[in-house]
C-alpha positions as CSV (number, residue, x, y, z in Angstrom):
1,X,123.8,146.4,-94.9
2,X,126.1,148.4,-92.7
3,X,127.5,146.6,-89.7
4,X,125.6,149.2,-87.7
5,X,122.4,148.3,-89.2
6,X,123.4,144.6,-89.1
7,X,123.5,144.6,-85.2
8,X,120.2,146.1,-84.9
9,X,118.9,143.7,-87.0
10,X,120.8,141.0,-85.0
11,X,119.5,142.7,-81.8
12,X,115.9,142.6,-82.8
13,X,115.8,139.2,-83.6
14,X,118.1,138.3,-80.7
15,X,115.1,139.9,-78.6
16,X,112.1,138.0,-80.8
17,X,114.0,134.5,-79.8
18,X,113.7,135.5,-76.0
19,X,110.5,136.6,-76.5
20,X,109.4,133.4,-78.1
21,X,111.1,130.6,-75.4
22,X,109.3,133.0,-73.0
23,X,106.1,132.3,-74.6
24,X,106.8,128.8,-74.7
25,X,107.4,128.5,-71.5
26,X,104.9,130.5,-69.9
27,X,102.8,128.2,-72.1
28,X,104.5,124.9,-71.1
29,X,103.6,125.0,-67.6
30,X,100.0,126.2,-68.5
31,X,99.1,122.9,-70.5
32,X,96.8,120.4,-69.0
33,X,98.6,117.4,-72.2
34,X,101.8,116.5,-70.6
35,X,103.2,115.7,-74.1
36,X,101.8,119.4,-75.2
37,X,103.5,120.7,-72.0
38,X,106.9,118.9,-73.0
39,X,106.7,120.0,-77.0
40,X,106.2,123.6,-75.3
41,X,109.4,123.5,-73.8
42,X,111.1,121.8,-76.3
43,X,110.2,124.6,-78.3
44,X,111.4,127.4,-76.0
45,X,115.2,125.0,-75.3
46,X,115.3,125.9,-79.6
47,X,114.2,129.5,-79.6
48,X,117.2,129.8,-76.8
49,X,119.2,128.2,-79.4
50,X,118.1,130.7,-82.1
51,X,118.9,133.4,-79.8
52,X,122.7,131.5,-78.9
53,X,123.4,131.3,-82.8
54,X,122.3,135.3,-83.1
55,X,124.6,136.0,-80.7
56,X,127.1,133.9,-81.4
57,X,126.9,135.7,-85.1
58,X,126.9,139.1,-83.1
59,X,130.2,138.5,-81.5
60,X,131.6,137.4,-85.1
61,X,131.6,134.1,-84.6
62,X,129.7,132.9,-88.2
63,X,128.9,129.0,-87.8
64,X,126.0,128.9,-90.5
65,X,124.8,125.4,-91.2
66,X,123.4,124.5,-94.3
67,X,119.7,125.9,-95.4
68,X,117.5,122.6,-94.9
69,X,115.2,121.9,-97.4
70,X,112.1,123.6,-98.0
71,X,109.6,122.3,-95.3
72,X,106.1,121.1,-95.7
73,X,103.4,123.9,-95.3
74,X,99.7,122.8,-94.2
75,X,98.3,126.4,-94.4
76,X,96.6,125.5,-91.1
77,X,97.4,129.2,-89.7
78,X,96.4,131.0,-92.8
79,X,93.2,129.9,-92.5
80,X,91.9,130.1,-89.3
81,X,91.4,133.6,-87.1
82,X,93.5,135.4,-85.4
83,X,92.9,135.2,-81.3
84,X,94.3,136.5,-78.0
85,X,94.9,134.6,-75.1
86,X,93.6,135.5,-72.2
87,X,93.4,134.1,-68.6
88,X,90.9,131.4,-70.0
89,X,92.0,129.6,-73.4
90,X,91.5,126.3,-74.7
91,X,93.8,123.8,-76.4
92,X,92.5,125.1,-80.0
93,X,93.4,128.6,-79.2
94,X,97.0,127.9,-77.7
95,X,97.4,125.8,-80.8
96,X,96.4,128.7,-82.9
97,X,98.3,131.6,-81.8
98,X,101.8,129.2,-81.8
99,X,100.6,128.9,-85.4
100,X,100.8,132.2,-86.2
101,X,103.2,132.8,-83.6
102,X,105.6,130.8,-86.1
103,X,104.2,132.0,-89.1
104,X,105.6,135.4,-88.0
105,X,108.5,134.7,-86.8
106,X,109.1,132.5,-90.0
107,X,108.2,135.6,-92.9
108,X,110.7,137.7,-89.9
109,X,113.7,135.9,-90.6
110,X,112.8,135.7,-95.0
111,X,112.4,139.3,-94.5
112,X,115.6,139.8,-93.2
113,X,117.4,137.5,-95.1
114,X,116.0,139.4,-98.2
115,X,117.5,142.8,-96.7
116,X,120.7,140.9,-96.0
117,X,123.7,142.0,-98.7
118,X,125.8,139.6,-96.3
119,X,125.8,136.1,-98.0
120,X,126.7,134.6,-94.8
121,X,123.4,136.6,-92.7
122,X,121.3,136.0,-95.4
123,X,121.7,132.1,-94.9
124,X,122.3,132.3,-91.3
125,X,117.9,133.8,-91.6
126,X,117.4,131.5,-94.5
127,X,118.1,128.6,-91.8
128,X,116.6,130.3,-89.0
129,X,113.2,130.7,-91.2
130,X,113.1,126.9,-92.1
131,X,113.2,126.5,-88.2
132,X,110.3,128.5,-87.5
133,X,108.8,126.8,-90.2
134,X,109.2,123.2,-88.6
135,X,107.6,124.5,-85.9
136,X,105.1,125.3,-87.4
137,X,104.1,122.4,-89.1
138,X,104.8,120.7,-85.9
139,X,101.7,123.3,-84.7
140,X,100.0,122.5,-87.5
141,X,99.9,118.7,-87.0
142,X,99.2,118.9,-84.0
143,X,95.9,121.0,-84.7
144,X,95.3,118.6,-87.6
145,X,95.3,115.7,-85.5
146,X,93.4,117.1,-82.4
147,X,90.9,119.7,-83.9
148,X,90.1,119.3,-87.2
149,X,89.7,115.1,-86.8
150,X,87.7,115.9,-84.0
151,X,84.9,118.1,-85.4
């Protein structure tokens, strides 16, 4: 990849991280579950993070961490349906649209590590994928434990 093409990249995921700790945010103060309300926020303090360590890569500063491990997948998002939220959504739906929120985000950042000739990129999105996949999971237990035990 040229660096031309590199800093678009970089730019477009810079803007998906914003994007995302909005979300979470707007979502955080929406939740009725204080402990929801607090994962929520938690969750938009790391996309910020994301965003930091893109821009941080931007300016040339490379501080790539090690790739975690490969994390747990429930397939909780694969198999549910897609949904918008509007002004009236339930627990189940929020649950489900941070899912697949993550989901996206996660096959984003394989994506671009796959484009990546840059060793150094491609494991600075490998890392950044295996946080979006946490999350994830985090969703994913979450709708485990609260819908699917409940029906």
């Amino acid at each position: 990849m040229k660096l031309d093409s590199i800093n678009k990249v970089l730019d477009f995921a810079i803007e998906k991280e914003q994007d995302a700790a909005d979300f979470y945010s707007d979502l955080s103060k929406k939740m009725e579950k204080k402990h929801m309300s607090e994962i929520f926020e938690q969750f938009a303090l790391e996309e910020k993070s994301h965003k930091a360590k893109l821009e941080s890569v931007k300016q040339g500063n490379l501080d790539l961490s090690h790739v975690e491990q490969k994390i747990m997948d429930l397939r909780i998002a694969e198999t549910v349906m897609d949904i918008d939220l509007d002004t009236k959504f339930d627990y189940q739906q929020v649950l489900i649209v941070a899912m697949k929120a993550e989901k996206a985000s996660y096959k984003l950042y394989n994506d671009l590590a796959e484009m990546s000739d840059d060793p150094e990129i491609k494991q600075l999105f490998l890392g950044l994928a295996q946080e979006e996949a946490k999350h994830k999971l985090r969703f994913e237990i979450e709708y485990d434990d609260e819908v699917l035990k409940e029906n």
